[in-house]
C-alpha positions as CSV (number, residue, x, y, z in Angstrom):
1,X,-34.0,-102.7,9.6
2,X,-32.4,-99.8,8.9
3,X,-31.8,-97.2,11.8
4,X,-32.8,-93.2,11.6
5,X,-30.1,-90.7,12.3
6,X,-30.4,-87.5,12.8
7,X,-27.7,-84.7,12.3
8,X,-29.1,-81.7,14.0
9,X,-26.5,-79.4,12.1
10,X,-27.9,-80.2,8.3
11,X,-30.0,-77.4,7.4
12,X,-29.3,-75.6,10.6
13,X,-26.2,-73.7,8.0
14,X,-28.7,-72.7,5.4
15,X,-30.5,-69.8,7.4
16,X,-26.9,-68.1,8.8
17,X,-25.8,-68.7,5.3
18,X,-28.6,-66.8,4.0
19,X,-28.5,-63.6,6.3
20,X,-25.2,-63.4,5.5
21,X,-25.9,-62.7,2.0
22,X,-28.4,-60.4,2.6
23,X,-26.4,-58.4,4.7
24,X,-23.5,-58.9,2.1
25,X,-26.1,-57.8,-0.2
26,X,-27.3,-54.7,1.7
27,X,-24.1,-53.6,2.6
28,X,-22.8,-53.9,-1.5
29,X,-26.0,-51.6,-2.4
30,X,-25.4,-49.0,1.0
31,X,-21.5,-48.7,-0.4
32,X,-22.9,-48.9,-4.3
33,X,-25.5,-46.2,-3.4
34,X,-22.7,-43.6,-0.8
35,X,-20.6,-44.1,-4.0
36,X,-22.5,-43.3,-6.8
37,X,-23.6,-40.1,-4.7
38,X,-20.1,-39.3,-4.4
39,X,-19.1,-40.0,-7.8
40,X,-22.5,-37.4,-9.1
41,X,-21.0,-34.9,-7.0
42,X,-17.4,-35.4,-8.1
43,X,-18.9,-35.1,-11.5
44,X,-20.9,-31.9,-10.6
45,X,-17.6,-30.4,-9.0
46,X,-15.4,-31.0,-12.2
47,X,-18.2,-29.9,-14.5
48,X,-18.7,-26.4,-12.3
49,X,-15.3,-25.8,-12.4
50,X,-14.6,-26.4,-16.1
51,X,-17.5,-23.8,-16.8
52,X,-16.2,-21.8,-14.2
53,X,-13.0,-21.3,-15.4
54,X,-13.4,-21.8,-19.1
55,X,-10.9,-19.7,-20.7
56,X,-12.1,-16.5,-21.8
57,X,-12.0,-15.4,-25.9
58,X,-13.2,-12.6,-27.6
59,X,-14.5,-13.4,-32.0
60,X,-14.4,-9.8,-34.0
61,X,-17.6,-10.5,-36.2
62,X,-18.5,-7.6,-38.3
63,X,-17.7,-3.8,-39.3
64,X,-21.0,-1.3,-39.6
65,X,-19.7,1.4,-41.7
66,X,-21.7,3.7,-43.8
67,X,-18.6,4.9,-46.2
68,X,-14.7,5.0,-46.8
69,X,-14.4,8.3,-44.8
70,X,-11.9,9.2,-42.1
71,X,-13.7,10.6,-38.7
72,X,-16.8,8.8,-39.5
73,X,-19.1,6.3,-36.7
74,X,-18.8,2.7,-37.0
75,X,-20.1,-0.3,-35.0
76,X,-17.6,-2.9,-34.5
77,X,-19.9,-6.4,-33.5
78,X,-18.5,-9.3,-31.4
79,X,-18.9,-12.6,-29.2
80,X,-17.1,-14.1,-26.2
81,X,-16.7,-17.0,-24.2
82,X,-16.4,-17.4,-20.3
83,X,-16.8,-14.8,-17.7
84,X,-15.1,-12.1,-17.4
85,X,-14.2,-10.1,-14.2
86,X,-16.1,-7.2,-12.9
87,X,-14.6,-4.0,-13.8
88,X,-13.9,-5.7,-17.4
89,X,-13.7,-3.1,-19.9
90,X,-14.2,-3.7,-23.9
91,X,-12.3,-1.6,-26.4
92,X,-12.2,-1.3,-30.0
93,X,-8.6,-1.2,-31.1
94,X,-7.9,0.0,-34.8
95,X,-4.7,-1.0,-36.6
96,X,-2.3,1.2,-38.7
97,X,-3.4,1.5,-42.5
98,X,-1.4,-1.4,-43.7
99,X,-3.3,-3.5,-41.5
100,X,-1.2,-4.2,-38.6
101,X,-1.7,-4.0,-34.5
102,X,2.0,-2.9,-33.7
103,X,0.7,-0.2,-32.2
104,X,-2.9,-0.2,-32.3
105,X,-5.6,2.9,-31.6
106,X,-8.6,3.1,-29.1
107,X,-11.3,4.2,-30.8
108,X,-14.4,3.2,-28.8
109,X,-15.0,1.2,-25.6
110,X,-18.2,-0.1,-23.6
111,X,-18.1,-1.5,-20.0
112,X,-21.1,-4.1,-20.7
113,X,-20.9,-7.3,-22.8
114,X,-23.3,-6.2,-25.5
115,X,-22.1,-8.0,-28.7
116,X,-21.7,-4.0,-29.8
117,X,-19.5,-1.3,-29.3
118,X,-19.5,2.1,-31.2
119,X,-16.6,3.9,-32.5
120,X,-15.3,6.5,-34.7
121,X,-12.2,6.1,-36.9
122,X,-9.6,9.4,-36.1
123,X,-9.9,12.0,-38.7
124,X,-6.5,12.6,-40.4
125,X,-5.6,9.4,-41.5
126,X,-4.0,7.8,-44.4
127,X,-5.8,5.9,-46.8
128,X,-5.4,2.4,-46.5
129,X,-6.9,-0.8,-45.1
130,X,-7.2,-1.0,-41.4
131,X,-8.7,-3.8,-39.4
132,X,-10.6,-3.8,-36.1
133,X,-10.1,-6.2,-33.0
134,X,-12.0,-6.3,-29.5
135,X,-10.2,-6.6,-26.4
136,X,-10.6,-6.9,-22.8
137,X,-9.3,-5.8,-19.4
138,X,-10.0,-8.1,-16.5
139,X,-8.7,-10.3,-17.5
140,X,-6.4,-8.9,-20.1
141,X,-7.9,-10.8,-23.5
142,X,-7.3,-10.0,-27.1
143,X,-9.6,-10.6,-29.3
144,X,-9.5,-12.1,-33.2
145,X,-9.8,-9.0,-36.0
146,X,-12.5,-9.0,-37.9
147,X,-12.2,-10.9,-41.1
148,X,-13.0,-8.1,-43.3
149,X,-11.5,-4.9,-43.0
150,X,-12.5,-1.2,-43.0
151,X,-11.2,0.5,-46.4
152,X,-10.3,4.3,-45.9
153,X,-10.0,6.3,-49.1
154,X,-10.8,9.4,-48.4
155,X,-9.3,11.8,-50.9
156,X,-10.9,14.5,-50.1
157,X,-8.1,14.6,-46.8
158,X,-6.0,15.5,-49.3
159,X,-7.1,18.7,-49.9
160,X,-4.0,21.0,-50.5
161,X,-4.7,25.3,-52.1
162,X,-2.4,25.7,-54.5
163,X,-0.5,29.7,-54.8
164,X,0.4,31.0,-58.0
165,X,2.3,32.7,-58.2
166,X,3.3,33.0,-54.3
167,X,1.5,33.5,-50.9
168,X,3.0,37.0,-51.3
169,X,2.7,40.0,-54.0
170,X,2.7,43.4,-54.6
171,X,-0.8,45.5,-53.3
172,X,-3.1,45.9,-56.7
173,X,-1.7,42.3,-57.8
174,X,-4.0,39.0,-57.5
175,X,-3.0,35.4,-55.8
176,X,-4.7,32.8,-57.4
177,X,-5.8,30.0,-54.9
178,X,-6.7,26.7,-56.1
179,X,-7.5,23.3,-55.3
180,X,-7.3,19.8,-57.2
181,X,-10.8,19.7,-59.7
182,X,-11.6,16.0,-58.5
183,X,-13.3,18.0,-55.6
184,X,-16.4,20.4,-54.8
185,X,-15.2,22.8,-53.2
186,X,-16.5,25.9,-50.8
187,X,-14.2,28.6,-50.0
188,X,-14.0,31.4,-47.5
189,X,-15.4,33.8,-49.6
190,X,-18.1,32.3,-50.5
191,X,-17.1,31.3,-53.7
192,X,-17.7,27.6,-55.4
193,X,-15.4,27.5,-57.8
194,X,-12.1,25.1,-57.8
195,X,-9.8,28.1,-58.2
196,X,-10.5,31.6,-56.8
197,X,-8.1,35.1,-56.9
198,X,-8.0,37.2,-53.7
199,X,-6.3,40.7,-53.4
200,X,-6.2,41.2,-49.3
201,X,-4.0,39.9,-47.0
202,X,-5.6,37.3,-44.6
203,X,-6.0,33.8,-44.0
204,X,-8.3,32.0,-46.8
205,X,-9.9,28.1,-46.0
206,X,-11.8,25.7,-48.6
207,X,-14.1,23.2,-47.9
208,X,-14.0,20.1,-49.8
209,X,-15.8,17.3,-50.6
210,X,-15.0,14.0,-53.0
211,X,-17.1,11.9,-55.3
212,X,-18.1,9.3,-52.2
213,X,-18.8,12.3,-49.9
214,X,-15.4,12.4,-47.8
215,X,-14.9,15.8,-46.2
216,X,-11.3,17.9,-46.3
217,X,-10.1,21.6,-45.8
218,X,-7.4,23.6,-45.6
219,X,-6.3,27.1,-44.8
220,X,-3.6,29.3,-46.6
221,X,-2.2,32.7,-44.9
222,X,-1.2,35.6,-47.9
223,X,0.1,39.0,-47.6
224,X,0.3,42.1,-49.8
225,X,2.8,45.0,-49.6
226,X,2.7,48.3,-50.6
227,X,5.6,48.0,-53.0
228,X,5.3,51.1,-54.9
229,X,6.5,52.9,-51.4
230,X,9.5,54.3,-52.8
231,X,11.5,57.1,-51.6
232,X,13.7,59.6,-54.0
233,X,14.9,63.1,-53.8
234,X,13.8,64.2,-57.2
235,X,9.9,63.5,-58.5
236,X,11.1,63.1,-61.9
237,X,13.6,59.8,-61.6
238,X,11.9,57.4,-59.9
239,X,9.5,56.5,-63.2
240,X,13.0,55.7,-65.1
241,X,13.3,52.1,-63.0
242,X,11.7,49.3,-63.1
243,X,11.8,45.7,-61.2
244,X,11.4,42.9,-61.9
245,X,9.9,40.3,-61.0
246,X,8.1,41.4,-58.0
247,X,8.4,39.2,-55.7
248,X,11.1,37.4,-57.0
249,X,12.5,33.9,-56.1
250,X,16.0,33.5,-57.1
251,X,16.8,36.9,-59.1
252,X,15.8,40.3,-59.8
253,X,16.4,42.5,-62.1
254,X,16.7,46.1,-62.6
255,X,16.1,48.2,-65.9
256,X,17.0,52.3,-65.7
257,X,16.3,54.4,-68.8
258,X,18.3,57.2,-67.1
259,X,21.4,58.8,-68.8
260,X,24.0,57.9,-66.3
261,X,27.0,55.3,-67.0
262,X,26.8,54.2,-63.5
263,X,25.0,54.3,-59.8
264,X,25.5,52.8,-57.1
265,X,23.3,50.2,-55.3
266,X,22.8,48.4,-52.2
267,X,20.2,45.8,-50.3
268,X,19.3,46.8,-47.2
269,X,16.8,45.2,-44.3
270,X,14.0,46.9,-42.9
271,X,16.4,47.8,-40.0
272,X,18.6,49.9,-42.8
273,X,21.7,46.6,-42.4
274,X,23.3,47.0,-45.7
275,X,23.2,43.4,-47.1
276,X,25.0,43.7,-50.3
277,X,26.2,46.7,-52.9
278,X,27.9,47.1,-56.4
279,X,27.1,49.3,-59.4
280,X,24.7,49.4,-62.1
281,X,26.1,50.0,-65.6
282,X,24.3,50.7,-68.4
283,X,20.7,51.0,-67.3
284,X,20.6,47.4,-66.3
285,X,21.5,45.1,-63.3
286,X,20.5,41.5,-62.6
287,X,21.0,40.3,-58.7
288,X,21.5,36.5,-57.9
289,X,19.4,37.2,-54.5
290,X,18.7,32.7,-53.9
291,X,20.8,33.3,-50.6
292,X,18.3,36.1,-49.2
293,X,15.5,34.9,-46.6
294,X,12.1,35.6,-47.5
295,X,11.3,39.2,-46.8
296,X,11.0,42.2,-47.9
297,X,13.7,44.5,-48.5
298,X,15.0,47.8,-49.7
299,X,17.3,48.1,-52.7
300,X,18.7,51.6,-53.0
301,X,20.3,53.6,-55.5
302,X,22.8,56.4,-55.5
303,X,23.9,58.9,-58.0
304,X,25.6,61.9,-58.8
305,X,24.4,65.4,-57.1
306,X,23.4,63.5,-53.9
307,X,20.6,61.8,-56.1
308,X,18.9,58.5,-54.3
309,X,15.6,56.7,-54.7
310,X,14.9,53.7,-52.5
311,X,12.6,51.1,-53.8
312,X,11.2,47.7,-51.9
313,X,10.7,43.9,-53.1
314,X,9.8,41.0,-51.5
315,X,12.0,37.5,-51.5
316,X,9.7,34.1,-51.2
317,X,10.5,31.0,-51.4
């Protein structure tokens, strides 16, 4: 006959052992739960702050330009990255005509990020390639160039009048200004023509314009003088000289038909300053005058019975 024994703590464990996994189990999914909440905002945190202070660039894209012509508008396009700080100002920075920022011009700015920003290239600059870049301020950013540059010709800047013989001649003489025939050109007076004569003193521009529609000038100052204001104690010598060339550059000469061996002659300023002197023999006299400064002045000559005639000429360049 067997016996029944009964163990009151078998079975009793199972219950305690039970809540005690739950609670393990509700404690693991609180901690799982406070973590993973912390661990979305640590991600949110880095995330925010990598946008936040994502390092600013600035892409040069494209040049809008309608010709090769210095002073003309351009639009100079762009994109960035990151923010940039209020204040911020975008410029447009154009390098020398070889291509390089060593020291680079302003030529247009905008205080909005607009992808945009209009400029004009400086008149009066060389032909060449230049290349545009977009910078920034706040903070201090400098951007990529462009990939393709801006070409410059401009020819037309060239324009330069041309004096035959000088800017300077005698009143009833003619100056003939010209320019290069490449252009059209529009001058002062109205005329059309590449070269043009004038016989006034005064200050004479020309308007020009090359074959891809670049505009130039320039402006040339010429003077005339009276140089038949001679002086002479007898009204029947003074037709017996002649100079030569007048104005003269390096020399002058002097041819005399009257029947004397020998007079004497001398350079003076318009203040009367006796420059030089020596004699004319023979009716003729060449002077080596490459040492005078342009200008007129007064050659004099002096003869027997208190005879003198004075006559002017004008030293250029």
């Amino acid at each position: 006959m067997y016996s029944t024994v009964k163990h009151s703590n078998i079975g009793t464990s199972c219950p305690k052992s039970s809540l005690l996994l739950k609670d393990f189990l509700l404690v693991t999914e609180k901690l799982t739960i406070t973590h993973f909440i912390r661990i979305k905002v640590l991600i949110w945190f880095f995330v925010s702050s990598s946008i936040i202070t994502k390092a600013q660039t600035i892409s040069t894209e494209n040049i809008i330009a309608s010709n090769t012509c210095s002073g003309q508008f351009i639009i100079v396009t762009y994109s960035t990255t990151g923010n940039f700080n209020w204040g911020n100002q975008f410029r447009v920075e154009m390098s020398n005509n070889l291509g390089i920022f060593n020291n680079p011009t302003v030529i247009g700015f905008s205080p909005f990020n607009l992808g945009a920003i209009p400029a004009q290239v400086p008149y009066n600059i060389p032909p060449g390639i230049y290349r545009m870049r977009v910078v920034s301020t706040n903070p201090s950013v400098i951007g990529s160039p462009a990939l393709t540059p801006l070409l410059i010709t401009n020819i037309s800047q060239a324009t330069q009048i041309f004096i035959t013989p000088n800017d300077s001649a005698c009143t009833g003489d003619s100056i003939r200004l010209a320019v290069a025939p490449i252009f059209s050109a529009n001058w002062s007076t109205g005329e059309t023509t590449t070269a043009i004569y004038v016989k006034n003193s005064g200050k004479y521009w020309v308007k020009t314009k090359d074959a891809v529609g670049c505009e130039g000038r320039d402006t040339v100052t010429v003077h005339f003088y009276s140089c038949n204001l001679n002086q002479d104690n007898s009204d029947s010598n003074f037709e017996f000289f002649n100079l030569y060339p007048n104005p003269a550059h390096d020399r002058l000469f002097v041819v005399s038909s009257l029947k004397t061996t020998s007079l004497n002659w001398s350079i003076m300023n318009l203040q009367g300053q006796i420059l030089r002197s020596g004699l004319l023999w023979n009716g003729f006299l060449e002077l080596v005058i490459d040492n005078l400064n342009p200008g007129i002045y007064i050659l004099k000559f002096e003869g027997q019975d208190n005879f003198w005639l004075t006559r002017l000429f004008i030293k250029v360049n």
